[in-house]
N, C-alpha and C positions, 0 to 999 in steps of 0.2 A: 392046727386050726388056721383057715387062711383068712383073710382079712379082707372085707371087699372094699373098695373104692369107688365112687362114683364120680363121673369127672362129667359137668353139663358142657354141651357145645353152647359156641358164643355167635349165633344168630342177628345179622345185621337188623334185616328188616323187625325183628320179633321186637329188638330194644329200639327203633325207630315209631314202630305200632305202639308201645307203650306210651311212649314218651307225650305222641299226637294225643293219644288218649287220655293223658292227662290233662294238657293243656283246654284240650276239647270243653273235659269236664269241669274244670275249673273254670272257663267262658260258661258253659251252660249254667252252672250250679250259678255265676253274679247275675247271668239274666231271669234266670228262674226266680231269684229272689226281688228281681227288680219289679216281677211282673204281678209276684204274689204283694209285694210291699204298694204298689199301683194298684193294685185292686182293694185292697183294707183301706185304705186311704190315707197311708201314713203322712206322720207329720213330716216335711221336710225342714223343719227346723230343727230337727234333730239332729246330735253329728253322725251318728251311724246310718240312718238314712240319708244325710244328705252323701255321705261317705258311699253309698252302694250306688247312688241316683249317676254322682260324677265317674266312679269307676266306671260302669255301665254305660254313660253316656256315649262314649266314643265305638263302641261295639253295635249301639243301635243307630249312630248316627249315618250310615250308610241305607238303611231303610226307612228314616224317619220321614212320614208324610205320606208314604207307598200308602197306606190304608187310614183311616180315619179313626179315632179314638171313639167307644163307646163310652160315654159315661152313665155312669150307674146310682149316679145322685150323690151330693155333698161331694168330697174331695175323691171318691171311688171312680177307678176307670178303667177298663180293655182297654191294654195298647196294642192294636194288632201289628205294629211296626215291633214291636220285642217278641213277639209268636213268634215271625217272619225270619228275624234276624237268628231266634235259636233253631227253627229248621235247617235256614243259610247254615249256619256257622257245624251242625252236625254233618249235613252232607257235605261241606266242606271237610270236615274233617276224612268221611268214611272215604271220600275222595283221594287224598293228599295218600291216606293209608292205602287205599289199593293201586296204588300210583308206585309207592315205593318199594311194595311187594313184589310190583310187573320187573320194577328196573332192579332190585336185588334177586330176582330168581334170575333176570338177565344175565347176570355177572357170572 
């Protein structure tokens, strides 16, 4: 009886796509929650909202102001400056990723 083996090749770019992908997600998934925690009107006296407000803040702080907030009454509000910033930050990503695809197929 013979024994098979399967041996995976080790793919620059593959564990590079990964890796963007993670990070990606992990930016989107703190501004996704900053947008939905914006829009309920959470309390920011809280520590895990104010914990997701500060995280988040520096990720949205390069498009803050770009668009005007709607508010939606009492402490609720569209930040369309965190829409913006999680488009940015994905096409950034798909970017970086087809970027390093071009220059590892290069190689």
């Amino acid at each position: 009886m013979t024994e098979l083996t399967y041996t995976r090749q080790y793919y620059p770019a593959e564990l590079a796509s990964r890796v963007i992908n993670v990070i990606v997600s992990i930016i989107e998934l703190l501004l996704a929650l900053r947008l939905v925690l914006e829009l309920l009107g959470a309390n920011t006296g809280a520590a895990f909202i104010a914990w997701i407000y500060n995280a988040s803040a520096g990720l949205v702080a390069p498009f803050a102001g770009a668009f005007p907030s709607i508010s939606l009454g009492g402490n609720s509000e569209i930040d369309f400056s965190t829409v913006l910033a999680m488009l940015a930050y994905a096409i950034l990503g798909w970017l970086v990723i087809k970027l390093l695809a071009f220059i590892f197929a290069a190689l």
